[in-house]
C-alpha positions as CSV (number, residue, x, y, z in Angstrom):
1,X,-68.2,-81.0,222.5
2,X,-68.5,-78.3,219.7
3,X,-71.2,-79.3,217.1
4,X,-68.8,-78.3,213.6
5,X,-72.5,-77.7,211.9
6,X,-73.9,-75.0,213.8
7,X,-71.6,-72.0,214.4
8,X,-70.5,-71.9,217.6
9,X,-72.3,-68.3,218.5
10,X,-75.6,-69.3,216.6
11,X,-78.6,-69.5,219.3
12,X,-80.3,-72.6,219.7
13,X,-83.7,-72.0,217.3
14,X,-85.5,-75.2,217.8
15,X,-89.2,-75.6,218.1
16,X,-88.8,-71.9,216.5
17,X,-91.6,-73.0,213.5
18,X,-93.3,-75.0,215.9
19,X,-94.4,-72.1,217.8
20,X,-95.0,-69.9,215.0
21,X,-97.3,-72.5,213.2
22,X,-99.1,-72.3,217.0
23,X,-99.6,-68.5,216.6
24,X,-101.2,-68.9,213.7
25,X,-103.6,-71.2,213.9
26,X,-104.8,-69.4,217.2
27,X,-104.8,-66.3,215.3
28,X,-106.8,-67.8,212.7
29,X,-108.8,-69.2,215.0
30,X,-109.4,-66.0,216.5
31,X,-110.9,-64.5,213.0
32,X,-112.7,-67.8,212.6
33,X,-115.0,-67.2,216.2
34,X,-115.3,-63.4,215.2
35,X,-116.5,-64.0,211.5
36,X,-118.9,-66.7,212.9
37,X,-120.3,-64.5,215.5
38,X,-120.6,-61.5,213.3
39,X,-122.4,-64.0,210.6
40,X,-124.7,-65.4,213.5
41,X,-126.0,-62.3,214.5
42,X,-126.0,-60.6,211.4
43,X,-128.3,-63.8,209.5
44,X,-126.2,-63.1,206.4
45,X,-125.6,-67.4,206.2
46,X,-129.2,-67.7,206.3
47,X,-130.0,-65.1,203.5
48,X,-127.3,-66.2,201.6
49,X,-128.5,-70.1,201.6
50,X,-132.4,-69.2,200.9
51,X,-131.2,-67.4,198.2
52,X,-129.0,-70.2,197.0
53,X,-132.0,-72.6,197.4
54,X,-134.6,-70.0,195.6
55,X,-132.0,-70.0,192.7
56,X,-131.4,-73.6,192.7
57,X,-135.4,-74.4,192.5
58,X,-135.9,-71.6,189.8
59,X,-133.4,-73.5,187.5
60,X,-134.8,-76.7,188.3
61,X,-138.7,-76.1,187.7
């Protein structure tokens, strides 16, 4: 039977955004293990929080 919605040429696009959405969050993934290896070997996360911490006292005191 002939669905009178879809035109009768049209490819069938389903789970289309399903997969995309997939590619993405592994691609973002991807960037998320790179920044956090480049951070853990670099120490910039734990400069940047002893400097938070030495501000943070400095106010307080």
């Amino acid at each position: 039977m002939i669905n009178p919605i879809r035109p009768r040429g049209s490819l069938d696009e389903r789970g289309q955004a399903t997969a995309e959405y997939a590619l993405v969050l592994l691609g973002a993934g991807a960037i998320a293990m790179l920044v956090m290896a480049w951070a853990t070997k670099s120490n910039r996360i734990g400069a940047l929080l002893d400097a938070v911490f030495k501000s943070l006292i400095g106010n307080v005191t």
